[in-house]
C-alpha positions in Angstrom: 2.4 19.8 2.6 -1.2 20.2 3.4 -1.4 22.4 0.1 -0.1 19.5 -1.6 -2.5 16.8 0.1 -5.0 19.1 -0.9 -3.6 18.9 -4.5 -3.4 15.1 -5.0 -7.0 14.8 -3.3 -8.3 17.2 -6.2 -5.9 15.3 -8.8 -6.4 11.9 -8.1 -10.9 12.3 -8.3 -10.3 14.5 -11.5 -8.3 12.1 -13.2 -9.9 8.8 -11.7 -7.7 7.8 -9.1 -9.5 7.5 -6.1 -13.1 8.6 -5.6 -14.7 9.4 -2.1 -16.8 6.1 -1.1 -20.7 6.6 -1.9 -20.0 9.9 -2.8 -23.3 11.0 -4.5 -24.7 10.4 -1.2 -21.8 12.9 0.6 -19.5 10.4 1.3 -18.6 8.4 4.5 -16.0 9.4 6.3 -12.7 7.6 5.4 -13.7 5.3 3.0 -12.6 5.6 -0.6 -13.1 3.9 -3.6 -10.5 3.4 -6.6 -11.2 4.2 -9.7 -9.7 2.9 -13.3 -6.3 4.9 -12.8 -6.0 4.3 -9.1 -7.3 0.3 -9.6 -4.4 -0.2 -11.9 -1.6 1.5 -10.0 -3.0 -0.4 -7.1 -2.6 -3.7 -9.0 1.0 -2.8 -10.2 2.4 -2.5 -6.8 0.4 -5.4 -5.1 2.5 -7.4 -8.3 5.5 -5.9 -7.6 5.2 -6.7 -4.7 3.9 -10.3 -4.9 6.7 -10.8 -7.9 9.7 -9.9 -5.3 8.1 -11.6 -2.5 7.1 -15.2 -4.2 7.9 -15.3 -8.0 11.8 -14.5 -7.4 12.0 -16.3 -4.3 12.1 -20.1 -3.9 11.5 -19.8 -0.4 8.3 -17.9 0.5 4.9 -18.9 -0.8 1.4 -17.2 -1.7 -2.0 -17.5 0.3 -5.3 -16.1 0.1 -7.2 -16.6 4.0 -10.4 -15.6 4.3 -11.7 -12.2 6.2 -14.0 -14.0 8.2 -12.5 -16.0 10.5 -13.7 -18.3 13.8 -13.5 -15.5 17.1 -11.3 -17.9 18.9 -8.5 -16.6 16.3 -8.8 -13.4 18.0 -9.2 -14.4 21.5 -6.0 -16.2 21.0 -4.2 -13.2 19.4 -4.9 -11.1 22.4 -7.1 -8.8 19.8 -10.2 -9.1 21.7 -8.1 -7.7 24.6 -5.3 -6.2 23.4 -6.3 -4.2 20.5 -7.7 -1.1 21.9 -6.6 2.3 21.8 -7.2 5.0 24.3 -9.9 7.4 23.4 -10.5 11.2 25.0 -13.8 13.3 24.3 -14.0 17.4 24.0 -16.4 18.0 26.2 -17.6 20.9 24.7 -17.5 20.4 20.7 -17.6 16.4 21.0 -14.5 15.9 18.7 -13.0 12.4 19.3 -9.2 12.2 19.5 -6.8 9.3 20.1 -5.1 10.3 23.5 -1.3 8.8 22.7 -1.4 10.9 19.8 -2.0 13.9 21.4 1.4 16.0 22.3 -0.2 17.0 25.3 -1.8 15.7 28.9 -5.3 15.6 28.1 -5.6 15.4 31.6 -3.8 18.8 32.1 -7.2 21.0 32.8 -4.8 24.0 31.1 -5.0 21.9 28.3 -7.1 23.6 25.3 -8.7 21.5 22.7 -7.0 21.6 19.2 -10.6 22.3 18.1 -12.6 24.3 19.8 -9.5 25.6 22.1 -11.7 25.2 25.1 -9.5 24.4 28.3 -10.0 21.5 30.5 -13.3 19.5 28.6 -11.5 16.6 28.0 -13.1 13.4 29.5 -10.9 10.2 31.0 -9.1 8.2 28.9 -11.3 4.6 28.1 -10.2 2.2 26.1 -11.5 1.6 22.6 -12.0 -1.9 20.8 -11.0 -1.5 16.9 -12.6 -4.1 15.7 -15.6 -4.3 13.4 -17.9 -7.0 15.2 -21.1 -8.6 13.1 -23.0 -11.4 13.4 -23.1 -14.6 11.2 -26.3 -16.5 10.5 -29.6 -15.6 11.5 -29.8 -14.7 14.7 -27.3 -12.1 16.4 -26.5 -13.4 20.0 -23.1 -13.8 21.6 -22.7 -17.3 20.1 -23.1 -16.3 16.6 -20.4 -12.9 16.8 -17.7 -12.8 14.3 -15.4 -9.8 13.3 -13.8 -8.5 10.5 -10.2 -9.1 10.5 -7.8 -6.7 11.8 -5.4 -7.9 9.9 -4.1 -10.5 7.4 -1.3 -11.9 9.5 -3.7 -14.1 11.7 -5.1 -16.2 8.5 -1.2 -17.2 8.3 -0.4 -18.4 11.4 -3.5 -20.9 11.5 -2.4 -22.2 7.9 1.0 -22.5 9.1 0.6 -26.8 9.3 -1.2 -26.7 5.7 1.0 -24.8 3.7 4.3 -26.8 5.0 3.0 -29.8 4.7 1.3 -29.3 1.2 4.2 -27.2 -0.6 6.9 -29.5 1.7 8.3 -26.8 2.5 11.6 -26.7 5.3 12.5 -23.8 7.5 13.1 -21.3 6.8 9.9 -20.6 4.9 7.5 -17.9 4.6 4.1 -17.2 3.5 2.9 -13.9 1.7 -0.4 -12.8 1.5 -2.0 -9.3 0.5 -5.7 -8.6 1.8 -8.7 -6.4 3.1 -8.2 -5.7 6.5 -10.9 -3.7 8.8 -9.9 -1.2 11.7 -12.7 1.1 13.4 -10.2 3.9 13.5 -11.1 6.6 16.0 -9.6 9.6 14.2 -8.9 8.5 10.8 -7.8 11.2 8.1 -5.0 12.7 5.5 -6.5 11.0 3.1 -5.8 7.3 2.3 -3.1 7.3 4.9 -5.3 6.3 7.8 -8.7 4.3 6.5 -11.4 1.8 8.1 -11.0 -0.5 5.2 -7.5 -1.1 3.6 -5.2 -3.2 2.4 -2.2 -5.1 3.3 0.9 -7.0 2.3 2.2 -8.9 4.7 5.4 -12.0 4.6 5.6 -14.2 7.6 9.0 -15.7 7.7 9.6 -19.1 9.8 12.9 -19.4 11.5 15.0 -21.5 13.2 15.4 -19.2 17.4 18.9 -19.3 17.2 18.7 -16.9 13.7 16.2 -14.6 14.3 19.1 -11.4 14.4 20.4 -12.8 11.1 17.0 -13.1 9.3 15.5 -9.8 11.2 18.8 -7.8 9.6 17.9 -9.1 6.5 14.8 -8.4 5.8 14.8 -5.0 7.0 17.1 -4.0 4.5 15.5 -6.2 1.9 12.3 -4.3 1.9 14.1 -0.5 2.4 15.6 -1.7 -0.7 12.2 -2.9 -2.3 11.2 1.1 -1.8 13.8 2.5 -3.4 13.5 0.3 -6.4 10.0 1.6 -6.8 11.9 5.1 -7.2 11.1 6.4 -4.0 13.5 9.4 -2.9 16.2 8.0 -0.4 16.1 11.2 1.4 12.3 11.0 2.5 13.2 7.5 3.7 14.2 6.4 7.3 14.4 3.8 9.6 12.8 3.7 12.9 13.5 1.9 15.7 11.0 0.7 18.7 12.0 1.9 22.2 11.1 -0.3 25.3 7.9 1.7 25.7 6.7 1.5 21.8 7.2 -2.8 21.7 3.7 -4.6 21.1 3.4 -7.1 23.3 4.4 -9.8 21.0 7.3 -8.6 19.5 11.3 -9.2 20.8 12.4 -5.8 18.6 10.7 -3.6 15.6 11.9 -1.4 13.3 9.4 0.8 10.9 10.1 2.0 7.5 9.4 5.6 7.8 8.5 8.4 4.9 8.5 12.0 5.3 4.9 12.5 4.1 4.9 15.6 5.5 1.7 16.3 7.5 1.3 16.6 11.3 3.1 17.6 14.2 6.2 14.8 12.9 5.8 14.5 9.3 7.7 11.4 9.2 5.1 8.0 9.8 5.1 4.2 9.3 5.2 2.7 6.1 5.9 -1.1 6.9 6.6 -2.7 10.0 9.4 -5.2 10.2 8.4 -7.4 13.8 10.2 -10.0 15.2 7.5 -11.9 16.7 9.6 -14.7 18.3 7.4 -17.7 18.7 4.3 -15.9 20.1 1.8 -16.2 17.7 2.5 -20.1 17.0 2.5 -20.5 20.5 -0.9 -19.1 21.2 -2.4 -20.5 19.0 -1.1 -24.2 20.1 -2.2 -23.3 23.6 -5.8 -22.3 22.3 -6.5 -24.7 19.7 -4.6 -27.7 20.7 -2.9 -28.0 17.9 0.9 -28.7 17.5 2.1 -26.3 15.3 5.7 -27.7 16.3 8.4 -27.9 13.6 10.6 -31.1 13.3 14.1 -30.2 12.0 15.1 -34.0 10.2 18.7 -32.4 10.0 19.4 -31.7 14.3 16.5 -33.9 15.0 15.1 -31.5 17.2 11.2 -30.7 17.8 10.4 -26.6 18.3 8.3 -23.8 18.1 9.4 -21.5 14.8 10.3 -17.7 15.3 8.3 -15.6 13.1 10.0 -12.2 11.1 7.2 -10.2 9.8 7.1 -7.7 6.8 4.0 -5.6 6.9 3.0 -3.1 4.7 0.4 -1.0 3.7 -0.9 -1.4 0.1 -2.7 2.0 0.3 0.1 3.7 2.5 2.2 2.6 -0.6 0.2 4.0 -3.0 -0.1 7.1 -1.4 3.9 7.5 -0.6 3.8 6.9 -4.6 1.8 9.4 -5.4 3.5 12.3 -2.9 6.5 11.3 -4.2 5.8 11.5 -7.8 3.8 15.2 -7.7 5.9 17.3 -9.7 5.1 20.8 -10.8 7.2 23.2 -12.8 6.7 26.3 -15.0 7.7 26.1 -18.8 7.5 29.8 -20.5 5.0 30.9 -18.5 2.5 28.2 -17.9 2.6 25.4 -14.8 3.1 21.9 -15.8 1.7 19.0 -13.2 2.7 15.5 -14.1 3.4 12.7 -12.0 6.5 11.1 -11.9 5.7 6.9 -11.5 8.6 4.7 -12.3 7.4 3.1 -15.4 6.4 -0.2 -14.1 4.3 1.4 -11.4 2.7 3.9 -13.7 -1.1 2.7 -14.9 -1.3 3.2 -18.4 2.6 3.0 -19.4 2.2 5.0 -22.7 -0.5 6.8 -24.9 -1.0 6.9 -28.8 -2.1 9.8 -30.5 -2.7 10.6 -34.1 -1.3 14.5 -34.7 -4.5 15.0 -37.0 -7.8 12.9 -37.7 -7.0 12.6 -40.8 -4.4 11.4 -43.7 -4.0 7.8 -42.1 -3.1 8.9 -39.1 -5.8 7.6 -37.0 -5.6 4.3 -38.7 -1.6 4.2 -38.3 -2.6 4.8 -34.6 -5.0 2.3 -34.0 -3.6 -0.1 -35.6 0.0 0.3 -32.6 -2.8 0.7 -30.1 -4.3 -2.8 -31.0 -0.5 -4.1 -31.4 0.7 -3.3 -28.1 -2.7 -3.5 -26.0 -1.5 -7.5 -25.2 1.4 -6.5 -23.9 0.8 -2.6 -22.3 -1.3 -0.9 -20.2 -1.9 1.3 -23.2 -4.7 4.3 -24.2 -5.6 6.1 -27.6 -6.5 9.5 -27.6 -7.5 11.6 -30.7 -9.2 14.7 -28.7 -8.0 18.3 -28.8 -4.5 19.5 -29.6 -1.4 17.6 -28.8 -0.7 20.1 -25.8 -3.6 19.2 -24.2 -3.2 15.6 -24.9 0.4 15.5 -23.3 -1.3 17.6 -20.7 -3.7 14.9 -20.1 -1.3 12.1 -19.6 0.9 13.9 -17.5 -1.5 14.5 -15.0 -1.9 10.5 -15.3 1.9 9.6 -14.6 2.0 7.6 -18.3 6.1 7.7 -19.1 6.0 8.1 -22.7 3.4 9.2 -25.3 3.7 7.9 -29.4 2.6 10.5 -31.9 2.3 8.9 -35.5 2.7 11.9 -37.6 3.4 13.6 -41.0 6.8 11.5 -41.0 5.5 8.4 -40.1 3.3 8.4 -43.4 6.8 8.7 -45.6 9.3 6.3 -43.7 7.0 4.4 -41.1 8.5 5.7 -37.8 6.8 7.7 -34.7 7.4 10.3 -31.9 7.9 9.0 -28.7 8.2 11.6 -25.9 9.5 10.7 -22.7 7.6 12.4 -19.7 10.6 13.4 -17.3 12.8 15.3 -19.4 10.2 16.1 -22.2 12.8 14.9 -25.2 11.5 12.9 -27.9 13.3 10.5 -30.1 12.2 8.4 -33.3 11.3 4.9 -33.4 10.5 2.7 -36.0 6.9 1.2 -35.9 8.3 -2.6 -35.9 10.8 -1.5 -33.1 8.1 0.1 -31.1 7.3 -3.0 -28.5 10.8 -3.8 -27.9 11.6 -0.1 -27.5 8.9 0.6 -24.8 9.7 -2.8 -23.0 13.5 -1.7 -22.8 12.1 1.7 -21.4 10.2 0.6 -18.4 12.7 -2.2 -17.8 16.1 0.2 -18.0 14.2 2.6 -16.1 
């Protein structure tokens, strides 16, 4: 698997998917930028995402809360207390690991270090703060600290009272949201699986107490089945279920959508969270505020505090699962072929037009579909080099099908299109060519 992560790293900057951050000054470490390729995948699966979650649903609208948010969120959330992990120092090399994800006793002075392999340097367990704390206006005392959010699920509990009372909304509800979210990670790594900076799409649903089982049952296998809609392979998919010991302290039961990414000790790891966060967070933040952030049922006539079902997934988690799961490689007489295997509506540039020559019309013919189907595609023209290379090109990319206006198309007006997976091509009619590709990625 490393081999592989190793791979994708080398793909994704050589064919403008992700970039290290500031990387003509070395880099920092796990921060990355995305570039044209990776910027569009990114935006088809946040509006995938946002399209299952609010445009097909009646019951669950959109917000967009701000990162910066007053510190007596936070305090009220328990992050200011609660959010710590516990963080070990080698003694001898000064590497920084996370002690509960160690599979050893750290304590254990037989214990070597996974890297220097020193025994017993490890120093006591303290606890570590993962929030990014700044100051806001101009001077930087304790009254003026802020942070960066943690995450984006705060910024919707404290708009619970404005979004049901502006979109009149009844229970049950829920609010969506996708967003930057800021963790000082003590041993980030594997690329964009564990970043500083990231992004997340999260749901909050708002429940009547009495159904949380119902509601938590159904949303967990609502967004399994979100996954493997996107074309993600069943078998690399799992459920995981909290134990007594793993429950945050807000949460009456948790299950996490697992994939088998394949590196570490466990190659399985979280995907999205699915919580069942009672009435915890409204509660809190009633108690802190004092704020009702009571629901009135009109129906029962009864006054309570909402349970909350949360969905929360990683937007860059997602992407990454995407691209893992799409690396393909496989030798065809002689020579290794690398494409990546999107589902259609995920892919960034969903097909390519070429002209077989630059000359003869072609390249008009071909520019003329480009400009045709640009309103309505992700789409990109390419004239350079042989066709091989050019279907080499988009492979690499993850585009599903490739047009080739050729010698034919000058005598009856129809073109090549060659379908990525299986490498067959069939003939389509120029005036045919937009519904064609639309019944492609949508039949897919």
């Amino acid at each position: 698997m490393k081999n592989i992560m190793d791979k994708l790293t080398s793909l994704c900057k050589r064919r403008g998917f992700i970039f290290p951050s500031s990387d003509i000054y070395g880099g920092i470490n796990a921060c990355w930028d995305y570039g044209p390729m990776g910027t569009l995948l990114k935006n088809n699966i946040k509006a995938q995402w946002l399209s299952t979650m609010t445009r097909l649903r009646a019951d669950v609208v959109p917000l967009d809360a701000a990162i910066l948010m007053s510190p007596k969120v936070w305090e009220a959330s328990g992050h200011i207390s609660e959010f710590t992990d516990p963080l070990v120092d080698c003694r001898e090399c000064k590497t920084r690991f996370r002690a509960d994800d160690l599979d050893f006793d750290p304590s254990d002075p037989k214990t070597p270090c996974p890297k220097c392999g020193k025994l017993g340097t490890f120093t006591e367990p303290r606890m570590f703060n993962l929030m990014f704390k700044t100051f806001m206006g101009p001077l930087e005392d304790a009254t003026s600290v802020v942070y960066l959010r943690p995450e984006t699920a705060q910024g919707i509990y404290v708009n619970f009272e404005n979004v049901r009372i502006s979109s009149r909304k009844k229970l049950p509800f829920g609010i969506a949201q996708i967003g930057k979210a800021f963790r000082n990670e003590i041993t980030p790594g594997n690329f964009i699986f564990r970043t500083r900076e990231f992004e997340q799409m999260e749901m909050q649903f708002f429940i009547r107490p009495e159904e949380d089982q119902k509601w938590f049952d159904f949303w967990k296998q609502d967004r399994m089945n979100w996954y493997l809609s996107l074309g993600i392979d069943p078998k690399r998919l799992r459920f995981h279920e909290h134990g007594p010991n793993e429950l945050a302290h807000y949460a009456k039961a948790a299950f996490d959508i697992e994939y088998e990414f394949g590196f570490g000790s466990d190659p399985w790891h979280e995907l999205e969270g699915i919580h069942n966060r009672t009435d915890f967070d409204l509660k809190r933040h009633q108690e802190c505020s004092g704020k009702k952030q009571e629901y009135f049922d009109e129906e029962t006539r009864e006054r309570y505090l909402p349970y909350i079902i949360e969905t929360s997934a990683g937007c860059d988690r997602t992407l990454l699962t995407t691209l893992i799961n799409g690396y393909r490689e496989e030798e065809i007489k002689g020579s290794l072929r690398v494409f990546l295997g999107f589902h259609p509506k995920l892919a960034p540039i969903k097909a390519a037009i070429f002209p077989l020559v630059k000359k003869d019309g072609m390249p008009e013919i071909a520019e003329k579909i480009e400009a045709n189907l640009r309103p309505h595609f992700d789409i990109l023209y390419d004239a350079g080099g042989s066709i091989g290379r050019r279907y080499a090109r988009q492979d690499e990319i993850g585009t599903p099908f490739c047009i080739t206006v050729d010698g034919q198309t000058i005598e009856d007006q129809t073109v090549t299109i060659r379908h990525r997976d299986t490498l067959e091509q069939e003939r389509c009619g120029i005036d045919f060519l937009r519904q064609r590709l639309a019944e492609l990625i949508e039949g897919s």
